[in-house]
N, CA, C and O atoms as a GROMACS GRO file, in nm:
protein
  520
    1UNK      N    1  -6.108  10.638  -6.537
    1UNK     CA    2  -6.019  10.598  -6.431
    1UNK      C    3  -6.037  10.689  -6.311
    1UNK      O    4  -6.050  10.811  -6.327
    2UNK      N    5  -6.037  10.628  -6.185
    2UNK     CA    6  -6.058  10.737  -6.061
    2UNK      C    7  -5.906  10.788  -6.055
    2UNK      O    8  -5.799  10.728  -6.061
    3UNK      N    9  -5.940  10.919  -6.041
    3UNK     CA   10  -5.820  11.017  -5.961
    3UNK      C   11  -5.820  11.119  -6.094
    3UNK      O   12  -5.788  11.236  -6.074
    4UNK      N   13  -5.855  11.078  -6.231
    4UNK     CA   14  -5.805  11.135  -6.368
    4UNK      C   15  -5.876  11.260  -6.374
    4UNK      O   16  -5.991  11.247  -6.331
    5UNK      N   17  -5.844  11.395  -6.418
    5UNK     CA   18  -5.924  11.479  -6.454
    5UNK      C   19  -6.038  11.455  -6.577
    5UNK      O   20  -5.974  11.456  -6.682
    6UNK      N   21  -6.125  11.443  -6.594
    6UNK     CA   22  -6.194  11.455  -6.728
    6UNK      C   23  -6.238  11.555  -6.771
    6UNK      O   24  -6.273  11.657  -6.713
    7UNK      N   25  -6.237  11.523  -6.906
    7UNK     CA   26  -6.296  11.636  -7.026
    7UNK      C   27  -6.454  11.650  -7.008
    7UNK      O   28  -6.511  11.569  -7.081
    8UNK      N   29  -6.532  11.717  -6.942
    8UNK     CA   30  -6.666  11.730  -6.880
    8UNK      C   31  -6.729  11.825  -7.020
    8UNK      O   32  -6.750  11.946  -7.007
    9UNK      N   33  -6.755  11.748  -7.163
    9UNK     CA   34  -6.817  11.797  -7.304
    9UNK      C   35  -6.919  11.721  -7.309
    9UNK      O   36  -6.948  11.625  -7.237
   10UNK      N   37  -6.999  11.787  -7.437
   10UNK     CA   38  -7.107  11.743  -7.497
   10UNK      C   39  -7.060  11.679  -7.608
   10UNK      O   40  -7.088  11.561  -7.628
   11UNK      N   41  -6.996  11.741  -7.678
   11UNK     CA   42  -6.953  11.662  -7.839
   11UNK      C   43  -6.856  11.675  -7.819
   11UNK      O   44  -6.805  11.568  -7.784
   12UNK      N   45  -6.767  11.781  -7.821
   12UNK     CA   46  -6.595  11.774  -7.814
   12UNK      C   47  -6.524  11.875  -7.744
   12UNK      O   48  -6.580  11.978  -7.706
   13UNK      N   49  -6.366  11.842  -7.719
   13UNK     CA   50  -6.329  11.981  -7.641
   13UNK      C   51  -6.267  12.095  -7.717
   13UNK      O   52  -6.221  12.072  -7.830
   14UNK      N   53  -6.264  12.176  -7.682
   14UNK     CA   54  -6.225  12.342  -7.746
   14UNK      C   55  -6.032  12.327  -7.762
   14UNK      O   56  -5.947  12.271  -7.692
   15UNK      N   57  -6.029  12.370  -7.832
   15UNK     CA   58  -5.886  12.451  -7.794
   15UNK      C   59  -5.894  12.653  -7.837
   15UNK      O   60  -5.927  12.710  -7.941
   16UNK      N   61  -5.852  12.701  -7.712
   16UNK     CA   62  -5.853  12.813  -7.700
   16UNK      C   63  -5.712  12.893  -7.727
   16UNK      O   64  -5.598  12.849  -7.708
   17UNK      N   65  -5.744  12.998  -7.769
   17UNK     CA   66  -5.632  13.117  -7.817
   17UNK      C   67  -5.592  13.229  -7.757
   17UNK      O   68  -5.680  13.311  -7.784
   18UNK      N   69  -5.498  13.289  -7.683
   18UNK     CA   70  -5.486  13.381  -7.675
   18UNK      C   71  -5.338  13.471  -7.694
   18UNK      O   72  -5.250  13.508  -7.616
   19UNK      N   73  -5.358  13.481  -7.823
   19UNK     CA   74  -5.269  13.546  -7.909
   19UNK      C   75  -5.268  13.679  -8.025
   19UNK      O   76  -5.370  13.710  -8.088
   20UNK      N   77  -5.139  13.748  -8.040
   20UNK     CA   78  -5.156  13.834  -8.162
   20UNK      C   79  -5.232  13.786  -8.280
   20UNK      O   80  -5.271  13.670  -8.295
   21UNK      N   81  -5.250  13.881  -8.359
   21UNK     CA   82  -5.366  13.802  -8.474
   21UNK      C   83  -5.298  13.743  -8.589
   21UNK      O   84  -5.362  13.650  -8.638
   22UNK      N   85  -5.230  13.760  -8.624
   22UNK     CA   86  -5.128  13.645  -8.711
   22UNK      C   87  -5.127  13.474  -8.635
   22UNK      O   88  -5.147  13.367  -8.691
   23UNK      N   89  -5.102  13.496  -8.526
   23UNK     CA   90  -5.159  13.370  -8.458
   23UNK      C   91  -5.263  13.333  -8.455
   23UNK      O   92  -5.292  13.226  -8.508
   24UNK      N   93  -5.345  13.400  -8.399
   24UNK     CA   94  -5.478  13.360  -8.448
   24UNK      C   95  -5.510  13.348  -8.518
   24UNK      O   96  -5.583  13.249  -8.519
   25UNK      N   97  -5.502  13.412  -8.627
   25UNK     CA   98  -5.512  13.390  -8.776
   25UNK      C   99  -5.513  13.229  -8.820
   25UNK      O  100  -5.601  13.149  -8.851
   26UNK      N  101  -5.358  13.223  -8.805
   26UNK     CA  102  -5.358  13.152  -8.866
   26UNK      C  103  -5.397  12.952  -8.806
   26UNK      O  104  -5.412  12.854  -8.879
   27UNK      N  105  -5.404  12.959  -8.658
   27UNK     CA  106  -5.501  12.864  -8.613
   27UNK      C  107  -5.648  12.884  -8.659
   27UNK      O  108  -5.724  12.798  -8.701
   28UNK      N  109  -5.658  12.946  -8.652
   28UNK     CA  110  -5.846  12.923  -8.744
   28UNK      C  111  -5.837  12.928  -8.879
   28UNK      O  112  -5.937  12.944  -8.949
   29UNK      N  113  -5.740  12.918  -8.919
   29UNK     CA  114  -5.741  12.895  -9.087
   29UNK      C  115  -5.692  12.713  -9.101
   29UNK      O  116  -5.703  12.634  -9.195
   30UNK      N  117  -5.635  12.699  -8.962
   30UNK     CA  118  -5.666  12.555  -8.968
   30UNK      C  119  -5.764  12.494  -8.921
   30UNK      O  120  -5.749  12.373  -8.906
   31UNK      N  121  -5.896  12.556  -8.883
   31UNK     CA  122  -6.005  12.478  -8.816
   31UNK      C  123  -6.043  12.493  -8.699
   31UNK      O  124  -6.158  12.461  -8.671
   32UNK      N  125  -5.962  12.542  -8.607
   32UNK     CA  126  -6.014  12.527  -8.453
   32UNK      C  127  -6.093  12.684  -8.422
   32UNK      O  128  -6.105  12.701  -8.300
   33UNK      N  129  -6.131  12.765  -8.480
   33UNK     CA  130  -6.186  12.877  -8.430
   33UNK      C  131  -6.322  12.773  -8.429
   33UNK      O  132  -6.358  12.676  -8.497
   34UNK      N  133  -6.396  12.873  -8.273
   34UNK     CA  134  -6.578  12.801  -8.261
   34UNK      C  135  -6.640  12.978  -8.158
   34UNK      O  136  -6.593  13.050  -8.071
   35UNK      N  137  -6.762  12.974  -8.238
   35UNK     CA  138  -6.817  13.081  -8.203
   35UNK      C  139  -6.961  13.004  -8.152
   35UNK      O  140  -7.024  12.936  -8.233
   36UNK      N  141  -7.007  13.021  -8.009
   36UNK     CA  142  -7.132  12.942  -7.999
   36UNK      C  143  -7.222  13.022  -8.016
   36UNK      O  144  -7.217  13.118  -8.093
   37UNK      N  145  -7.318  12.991  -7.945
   37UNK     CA  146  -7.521  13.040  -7.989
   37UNK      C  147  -7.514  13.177  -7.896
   37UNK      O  148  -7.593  13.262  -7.936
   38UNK      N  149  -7.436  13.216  -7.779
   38UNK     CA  150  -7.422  13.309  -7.729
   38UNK      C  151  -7.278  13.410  -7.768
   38UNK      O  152  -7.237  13.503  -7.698
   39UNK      N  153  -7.223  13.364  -7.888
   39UNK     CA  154  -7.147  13.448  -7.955
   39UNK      C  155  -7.013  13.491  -7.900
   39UNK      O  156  -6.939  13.587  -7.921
   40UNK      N  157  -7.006  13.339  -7.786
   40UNK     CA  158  -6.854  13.337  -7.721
   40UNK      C  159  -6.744  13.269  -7.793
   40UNK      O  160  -6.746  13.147  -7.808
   41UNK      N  161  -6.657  13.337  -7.836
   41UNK     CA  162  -6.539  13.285  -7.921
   41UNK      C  163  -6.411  13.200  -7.861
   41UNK      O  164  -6.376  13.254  -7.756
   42UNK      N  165  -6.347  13.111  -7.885
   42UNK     CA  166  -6.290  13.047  -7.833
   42UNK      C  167  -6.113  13.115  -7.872
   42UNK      O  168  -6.016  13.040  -7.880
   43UNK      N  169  -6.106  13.255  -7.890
   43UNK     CA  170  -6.000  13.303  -7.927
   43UNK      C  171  -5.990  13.447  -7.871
   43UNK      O  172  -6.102  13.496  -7.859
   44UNK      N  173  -5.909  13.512  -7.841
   44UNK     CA  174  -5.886  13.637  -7.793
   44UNK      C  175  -5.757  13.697  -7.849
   44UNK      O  176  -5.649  13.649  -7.815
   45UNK      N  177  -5.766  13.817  -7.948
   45UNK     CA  178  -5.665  13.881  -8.002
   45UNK      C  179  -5.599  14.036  -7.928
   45UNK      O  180  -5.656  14.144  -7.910
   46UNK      N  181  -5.448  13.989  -7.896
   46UNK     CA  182  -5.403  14.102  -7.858
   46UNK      C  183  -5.344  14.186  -7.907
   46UNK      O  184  -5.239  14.158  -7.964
   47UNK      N  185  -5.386  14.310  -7.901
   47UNK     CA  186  -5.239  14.409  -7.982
   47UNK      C  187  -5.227  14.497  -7.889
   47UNK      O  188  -5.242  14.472  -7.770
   48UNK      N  189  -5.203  14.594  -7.930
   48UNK     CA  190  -5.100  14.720  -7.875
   48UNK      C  191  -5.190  14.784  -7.791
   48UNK      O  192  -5.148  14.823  -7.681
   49UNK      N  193  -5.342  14.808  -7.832
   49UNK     CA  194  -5.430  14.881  -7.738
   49UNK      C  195  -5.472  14.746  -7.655
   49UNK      O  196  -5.593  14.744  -7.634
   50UNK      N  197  -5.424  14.669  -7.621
   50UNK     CA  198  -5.504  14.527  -7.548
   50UNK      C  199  -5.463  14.557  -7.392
   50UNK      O  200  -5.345  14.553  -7.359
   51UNK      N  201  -5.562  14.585  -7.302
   51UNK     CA  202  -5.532  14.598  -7.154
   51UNK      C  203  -5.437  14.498  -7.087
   51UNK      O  204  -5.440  14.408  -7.172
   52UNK      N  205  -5.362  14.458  -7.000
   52UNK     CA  206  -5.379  14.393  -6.922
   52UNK      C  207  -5.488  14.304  -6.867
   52UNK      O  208  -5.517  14.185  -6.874
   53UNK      N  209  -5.541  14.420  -6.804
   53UNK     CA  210  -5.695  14.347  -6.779
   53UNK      C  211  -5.809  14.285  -6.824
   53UNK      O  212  -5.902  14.235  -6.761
   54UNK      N  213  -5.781  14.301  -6.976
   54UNK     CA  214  -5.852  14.214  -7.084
   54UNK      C  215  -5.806  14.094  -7.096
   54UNK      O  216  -5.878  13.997  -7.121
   55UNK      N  217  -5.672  14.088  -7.078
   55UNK     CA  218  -5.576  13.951  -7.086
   55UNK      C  219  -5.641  13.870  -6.985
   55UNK      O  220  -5.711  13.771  -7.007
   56UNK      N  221  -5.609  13.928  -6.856
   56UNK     CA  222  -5.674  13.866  -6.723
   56UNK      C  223  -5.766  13.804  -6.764
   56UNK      O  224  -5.743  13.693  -6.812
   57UNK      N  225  -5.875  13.846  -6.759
   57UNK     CA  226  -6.045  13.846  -6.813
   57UNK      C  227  -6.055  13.740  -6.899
   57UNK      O  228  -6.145  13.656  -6.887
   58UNK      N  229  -5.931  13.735  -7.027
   58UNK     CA  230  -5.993  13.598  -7.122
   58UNK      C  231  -5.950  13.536  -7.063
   58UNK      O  232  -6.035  13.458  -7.022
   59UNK      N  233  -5.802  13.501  -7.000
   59UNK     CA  234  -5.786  13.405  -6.935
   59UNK      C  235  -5.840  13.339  -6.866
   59UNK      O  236  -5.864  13.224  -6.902
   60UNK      N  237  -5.888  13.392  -6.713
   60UNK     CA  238  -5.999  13.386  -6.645
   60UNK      C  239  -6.104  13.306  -6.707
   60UNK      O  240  -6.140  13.205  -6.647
   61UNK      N  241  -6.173  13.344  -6.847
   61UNK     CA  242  -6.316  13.270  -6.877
   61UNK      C  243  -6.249  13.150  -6.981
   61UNK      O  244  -6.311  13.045  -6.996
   62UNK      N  245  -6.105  13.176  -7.058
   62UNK     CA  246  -6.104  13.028  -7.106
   62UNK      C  247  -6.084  12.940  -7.008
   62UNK      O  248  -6.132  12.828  -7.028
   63UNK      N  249  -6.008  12.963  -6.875
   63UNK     CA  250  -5.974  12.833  -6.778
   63UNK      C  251  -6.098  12.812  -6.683
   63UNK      O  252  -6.075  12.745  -6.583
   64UNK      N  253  -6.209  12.852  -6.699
   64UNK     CA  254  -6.299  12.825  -6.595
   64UNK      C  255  -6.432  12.781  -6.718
   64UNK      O  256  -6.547  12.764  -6.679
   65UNK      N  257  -6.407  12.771  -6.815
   65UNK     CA  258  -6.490  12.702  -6.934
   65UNK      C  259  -6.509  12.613  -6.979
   65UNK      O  260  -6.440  12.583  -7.077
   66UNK      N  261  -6.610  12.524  -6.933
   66UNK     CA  262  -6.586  12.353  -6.944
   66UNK      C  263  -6.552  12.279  -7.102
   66UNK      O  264  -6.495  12.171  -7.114
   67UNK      N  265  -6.591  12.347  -7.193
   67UNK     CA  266  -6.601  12.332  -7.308
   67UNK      C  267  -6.435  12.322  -7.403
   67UNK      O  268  -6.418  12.249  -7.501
   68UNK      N  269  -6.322  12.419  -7.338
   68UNK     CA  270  -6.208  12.412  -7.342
   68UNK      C  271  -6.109  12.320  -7.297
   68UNK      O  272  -6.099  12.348  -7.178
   69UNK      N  273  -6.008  12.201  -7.326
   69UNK     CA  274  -5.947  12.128  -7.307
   69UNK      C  275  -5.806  12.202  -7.276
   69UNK      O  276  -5.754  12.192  -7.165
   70UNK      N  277  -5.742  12.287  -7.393
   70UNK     CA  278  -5.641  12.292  -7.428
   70UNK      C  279  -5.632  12.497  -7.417
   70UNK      O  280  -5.741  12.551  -7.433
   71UNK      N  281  -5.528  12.579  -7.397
   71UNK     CA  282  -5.531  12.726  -7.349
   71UNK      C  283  -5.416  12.728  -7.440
   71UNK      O  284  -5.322  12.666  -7.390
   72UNK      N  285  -5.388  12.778  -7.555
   72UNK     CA  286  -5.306  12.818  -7.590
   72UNK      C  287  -5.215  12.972  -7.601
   72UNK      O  288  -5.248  13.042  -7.696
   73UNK      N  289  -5.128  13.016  -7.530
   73UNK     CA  290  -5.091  13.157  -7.480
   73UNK      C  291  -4.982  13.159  -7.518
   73UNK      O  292  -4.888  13.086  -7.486
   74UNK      N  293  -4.988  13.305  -7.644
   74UNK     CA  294  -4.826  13.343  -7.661
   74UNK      C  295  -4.756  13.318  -7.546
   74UNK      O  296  -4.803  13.282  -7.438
   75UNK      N  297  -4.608  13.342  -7.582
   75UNK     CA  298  -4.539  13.348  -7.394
   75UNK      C  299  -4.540  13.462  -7.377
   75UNK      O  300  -4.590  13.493  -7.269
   76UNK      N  301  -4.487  13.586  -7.468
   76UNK     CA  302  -4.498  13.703  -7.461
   76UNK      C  303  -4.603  13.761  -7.378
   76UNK      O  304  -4.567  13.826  -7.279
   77UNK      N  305  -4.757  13.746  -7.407
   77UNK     CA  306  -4.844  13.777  -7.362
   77UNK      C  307  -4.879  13.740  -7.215
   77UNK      O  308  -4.926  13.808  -7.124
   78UNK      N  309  -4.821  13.542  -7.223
   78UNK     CA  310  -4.805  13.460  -7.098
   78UNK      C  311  -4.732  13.582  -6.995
   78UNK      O  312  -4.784  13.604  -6.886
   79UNK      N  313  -4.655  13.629  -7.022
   79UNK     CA  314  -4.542  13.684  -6.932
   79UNK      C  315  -4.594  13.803  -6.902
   79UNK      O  316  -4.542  13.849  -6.801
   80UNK      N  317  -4.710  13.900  -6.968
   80UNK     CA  318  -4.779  13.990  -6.921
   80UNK      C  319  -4.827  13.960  -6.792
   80UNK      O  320  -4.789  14.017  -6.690
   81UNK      N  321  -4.922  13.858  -6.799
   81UNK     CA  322  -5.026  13.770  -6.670
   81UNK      C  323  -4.922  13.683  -6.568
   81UNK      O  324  -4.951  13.632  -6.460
   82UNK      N  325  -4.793  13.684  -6.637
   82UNK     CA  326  -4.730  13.568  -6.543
   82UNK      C  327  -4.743  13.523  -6.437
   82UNK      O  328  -4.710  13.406  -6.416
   83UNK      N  329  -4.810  13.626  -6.308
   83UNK     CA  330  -4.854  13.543  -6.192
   83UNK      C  331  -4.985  13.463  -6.194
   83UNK      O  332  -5.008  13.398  -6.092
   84UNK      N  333  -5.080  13.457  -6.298
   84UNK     CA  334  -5.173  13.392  -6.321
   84UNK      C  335  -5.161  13.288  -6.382
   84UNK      O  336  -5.213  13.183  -6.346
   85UNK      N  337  -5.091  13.300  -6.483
   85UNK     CA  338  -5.027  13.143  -6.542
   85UNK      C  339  -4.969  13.043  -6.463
   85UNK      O  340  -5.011  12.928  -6.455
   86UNK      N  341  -4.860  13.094  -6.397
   86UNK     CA  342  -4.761  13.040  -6.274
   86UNK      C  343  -4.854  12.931  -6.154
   86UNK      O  344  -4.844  12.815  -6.115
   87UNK      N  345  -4.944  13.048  -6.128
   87UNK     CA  346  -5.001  12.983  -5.986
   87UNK      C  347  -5.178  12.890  -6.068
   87UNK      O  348  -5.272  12.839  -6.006
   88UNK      N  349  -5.160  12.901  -6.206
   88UNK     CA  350  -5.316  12.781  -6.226
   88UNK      C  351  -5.218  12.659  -6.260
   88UNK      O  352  -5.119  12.645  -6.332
   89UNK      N  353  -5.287  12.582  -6.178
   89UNK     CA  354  -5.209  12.420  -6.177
   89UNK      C  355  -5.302  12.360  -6.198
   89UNK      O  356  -5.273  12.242  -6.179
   90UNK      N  357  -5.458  12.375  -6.244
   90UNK     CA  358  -5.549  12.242  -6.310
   90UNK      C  359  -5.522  12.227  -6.412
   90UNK      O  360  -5.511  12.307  -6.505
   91UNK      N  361  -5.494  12.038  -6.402
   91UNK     CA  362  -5.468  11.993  -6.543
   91UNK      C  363  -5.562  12.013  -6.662
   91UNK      O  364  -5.525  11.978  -6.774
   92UNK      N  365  -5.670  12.063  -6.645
   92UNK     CA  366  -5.760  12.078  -6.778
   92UNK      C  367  -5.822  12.247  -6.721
   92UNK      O  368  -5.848  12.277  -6.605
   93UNK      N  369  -5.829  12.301  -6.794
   93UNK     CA  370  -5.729  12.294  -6.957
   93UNK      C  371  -5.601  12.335  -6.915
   93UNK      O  372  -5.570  12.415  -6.827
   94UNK      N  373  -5.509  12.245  -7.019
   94UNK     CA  374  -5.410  12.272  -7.008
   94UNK      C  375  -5.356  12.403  -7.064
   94UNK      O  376  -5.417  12.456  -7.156
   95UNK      N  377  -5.238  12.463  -7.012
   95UNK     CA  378  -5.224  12.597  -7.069
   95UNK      C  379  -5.068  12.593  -7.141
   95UNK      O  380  -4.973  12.553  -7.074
   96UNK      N  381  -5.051  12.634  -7.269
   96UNK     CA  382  -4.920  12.593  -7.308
   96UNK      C  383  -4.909  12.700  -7.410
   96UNK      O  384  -4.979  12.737  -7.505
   97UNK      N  385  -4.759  12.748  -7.340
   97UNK     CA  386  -4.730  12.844  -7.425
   97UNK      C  387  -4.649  12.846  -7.587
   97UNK      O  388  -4.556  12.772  -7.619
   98UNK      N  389  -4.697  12.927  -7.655
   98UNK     CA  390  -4.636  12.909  -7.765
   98UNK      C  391  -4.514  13.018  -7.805
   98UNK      O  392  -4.454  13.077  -7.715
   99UNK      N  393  -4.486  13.039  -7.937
   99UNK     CA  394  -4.394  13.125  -7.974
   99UNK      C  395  -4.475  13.256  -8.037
   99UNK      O  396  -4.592  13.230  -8.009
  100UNK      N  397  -4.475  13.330  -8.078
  100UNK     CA  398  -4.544  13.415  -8.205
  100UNK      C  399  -4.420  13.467  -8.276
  100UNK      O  400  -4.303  13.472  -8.236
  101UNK      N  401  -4.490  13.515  -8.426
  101UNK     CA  402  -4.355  13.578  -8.516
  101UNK      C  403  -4.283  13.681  -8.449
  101UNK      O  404  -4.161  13.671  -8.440
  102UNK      N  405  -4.341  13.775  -8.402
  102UNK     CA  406  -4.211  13.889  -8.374
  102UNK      C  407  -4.173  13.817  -8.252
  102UNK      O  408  -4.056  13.850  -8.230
  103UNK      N  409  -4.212  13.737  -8.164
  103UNK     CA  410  -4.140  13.693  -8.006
  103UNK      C  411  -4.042  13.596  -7.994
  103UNK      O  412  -4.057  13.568  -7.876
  104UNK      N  413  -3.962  13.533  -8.030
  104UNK     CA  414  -3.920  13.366  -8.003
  104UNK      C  415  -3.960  13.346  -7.847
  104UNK      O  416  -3.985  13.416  -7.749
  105UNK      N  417  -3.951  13.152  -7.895
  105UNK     CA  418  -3.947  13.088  -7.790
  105UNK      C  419  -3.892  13.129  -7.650
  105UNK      O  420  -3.803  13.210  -7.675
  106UNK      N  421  -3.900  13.116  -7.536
  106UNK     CA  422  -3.772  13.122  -7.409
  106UNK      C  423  -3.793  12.979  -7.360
  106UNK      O  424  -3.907  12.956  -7.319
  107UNK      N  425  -3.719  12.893  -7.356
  107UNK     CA  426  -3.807  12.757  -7.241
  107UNK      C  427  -3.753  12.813  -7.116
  107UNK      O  428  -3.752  12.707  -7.053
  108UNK      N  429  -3.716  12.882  -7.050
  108UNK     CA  430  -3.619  12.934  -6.924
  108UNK      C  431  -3.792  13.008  -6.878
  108UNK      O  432  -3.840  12.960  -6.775
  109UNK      N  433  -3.872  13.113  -6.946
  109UNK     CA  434  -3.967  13.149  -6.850
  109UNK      C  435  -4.099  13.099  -6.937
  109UNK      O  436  -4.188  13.178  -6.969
  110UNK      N  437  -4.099  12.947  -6.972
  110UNK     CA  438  -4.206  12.883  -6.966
  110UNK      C  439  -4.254  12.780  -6.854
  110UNK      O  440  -4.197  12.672  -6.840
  111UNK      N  441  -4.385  12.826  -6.761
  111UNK     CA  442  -4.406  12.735  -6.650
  111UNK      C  443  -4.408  12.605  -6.647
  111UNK      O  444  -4.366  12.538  -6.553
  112UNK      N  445  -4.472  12.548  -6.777
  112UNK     CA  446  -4.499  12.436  -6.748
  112UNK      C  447  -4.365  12.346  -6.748
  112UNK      O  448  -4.343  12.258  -6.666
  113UNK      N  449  -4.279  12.383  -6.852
  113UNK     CA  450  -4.156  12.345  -6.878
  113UNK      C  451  -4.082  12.341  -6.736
  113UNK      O  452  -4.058  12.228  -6.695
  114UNK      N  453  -4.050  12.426  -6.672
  114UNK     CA  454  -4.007  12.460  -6.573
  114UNK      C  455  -4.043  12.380  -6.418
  114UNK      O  456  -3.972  12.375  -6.318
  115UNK      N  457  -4.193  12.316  -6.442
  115UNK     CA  458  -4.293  12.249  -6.386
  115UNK      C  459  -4.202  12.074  -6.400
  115UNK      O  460  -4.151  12.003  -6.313
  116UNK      N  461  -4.212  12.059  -6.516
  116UNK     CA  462  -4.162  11.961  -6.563
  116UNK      C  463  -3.974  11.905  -6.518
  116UNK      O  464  -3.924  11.798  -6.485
  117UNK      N  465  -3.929  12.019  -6.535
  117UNK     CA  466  -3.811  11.986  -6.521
  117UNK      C  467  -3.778  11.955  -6.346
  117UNK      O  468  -3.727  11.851  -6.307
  118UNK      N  469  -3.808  12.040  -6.280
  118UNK     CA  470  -3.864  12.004  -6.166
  118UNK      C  471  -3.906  11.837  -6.093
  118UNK      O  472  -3.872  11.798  -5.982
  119UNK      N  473  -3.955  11.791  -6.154
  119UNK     CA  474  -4.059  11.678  -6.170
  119UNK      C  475  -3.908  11.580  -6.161
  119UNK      O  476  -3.868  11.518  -6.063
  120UNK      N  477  -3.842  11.589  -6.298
  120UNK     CA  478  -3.765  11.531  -6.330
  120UNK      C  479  -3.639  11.537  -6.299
  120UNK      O  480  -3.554  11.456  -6.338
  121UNK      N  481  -3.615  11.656  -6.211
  121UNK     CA  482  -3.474  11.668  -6.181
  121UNK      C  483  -3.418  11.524  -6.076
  121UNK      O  484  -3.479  11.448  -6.000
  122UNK      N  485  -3.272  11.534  -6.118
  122UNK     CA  486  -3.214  11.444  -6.019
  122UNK      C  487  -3.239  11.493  -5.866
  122UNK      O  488  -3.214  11.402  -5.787
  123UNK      N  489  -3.276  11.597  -5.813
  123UNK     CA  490  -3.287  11.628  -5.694
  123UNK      C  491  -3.427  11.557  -5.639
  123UNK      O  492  -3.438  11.480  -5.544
  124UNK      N  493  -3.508  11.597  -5.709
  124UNK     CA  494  -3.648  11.562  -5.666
  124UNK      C  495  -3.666  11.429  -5.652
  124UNK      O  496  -3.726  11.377  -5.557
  125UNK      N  497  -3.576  11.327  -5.813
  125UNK     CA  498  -3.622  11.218  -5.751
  125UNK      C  499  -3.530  11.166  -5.685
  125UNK      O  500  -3.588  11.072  -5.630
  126UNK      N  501  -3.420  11.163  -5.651
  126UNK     CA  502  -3.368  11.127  -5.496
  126UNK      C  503  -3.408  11.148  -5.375
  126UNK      O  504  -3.409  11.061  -5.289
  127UNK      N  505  -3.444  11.262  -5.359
  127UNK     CA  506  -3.564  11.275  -5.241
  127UNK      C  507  -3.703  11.221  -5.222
  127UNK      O  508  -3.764  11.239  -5.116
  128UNK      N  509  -3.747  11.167  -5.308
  128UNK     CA  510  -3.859  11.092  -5.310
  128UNK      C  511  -3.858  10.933  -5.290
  128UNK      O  512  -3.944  10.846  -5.276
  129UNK      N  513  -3.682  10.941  -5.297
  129UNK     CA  514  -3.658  10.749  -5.246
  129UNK      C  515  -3.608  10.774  -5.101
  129UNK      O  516  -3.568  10.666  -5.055
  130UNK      N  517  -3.598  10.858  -5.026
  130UNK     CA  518  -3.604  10.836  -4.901
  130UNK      C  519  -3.699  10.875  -4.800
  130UNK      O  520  -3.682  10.840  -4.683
   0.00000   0.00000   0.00000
């Protein structure tokens, strides 16, 4: 369809990780870990010695990686990078935050949510009928 973003793959799209390793863990114990021929992993584990700037950095190469559909980011971690999350608005890959064990949920400082509600508020669409 014209206007649609597409999934620009060879065989299929990625879903990417960037989470503590219990998270990670345990998504590649369901299948989605992929390591290619140049030994780029479609997952990035953070802990306690994990920079900032490492965060940046995976982020950075999962959202600019054609092979990736889907960005999956603790929020915890999300909220490290938060002005980088906030301000990427391409629909592919999408970036969606999750929970991890020691963090709960917040939907209050999840973007996309926040994106959404927006979208849908009674304000917005009354202003869009005049």
């Amino acid at each position: 369809m014209a206007g649609r973003a597409q999934i620009p793959t060879k065989n299929s799209a990625l879903i990417a990780m960037i989470a503590d390793e219990d998270t990670v863990v345990g998504f590649l114990l369901s299948g989605v870990g992929d390591v290619d021929l140049r030994r780029k992993r479609n997952y990035f584990i953070v802990d306690s010695k994990t920079t900032v700037k490492a965060i940046e950095d995976a982020f950075k190469d999962f959202t600019t990686r054609e092979d990736i559909a889907i960005v999956l980011i603790s929020q915890y971690i999300a909220n490290m990078i938060r002005f980088q999350v906030d301000s990427y608005n391409n629909p592919v890959p999408a970036i969606l935050e999750i929970p991890s064990k020691d963090h709960p949920y917040d939907p209050t400082q999840d973007s996309v949510l926040s994106r959404v509600r927006y979208l849908f508020s009674a304000e917005s669409i009354a202003s869009s009928r005049y």
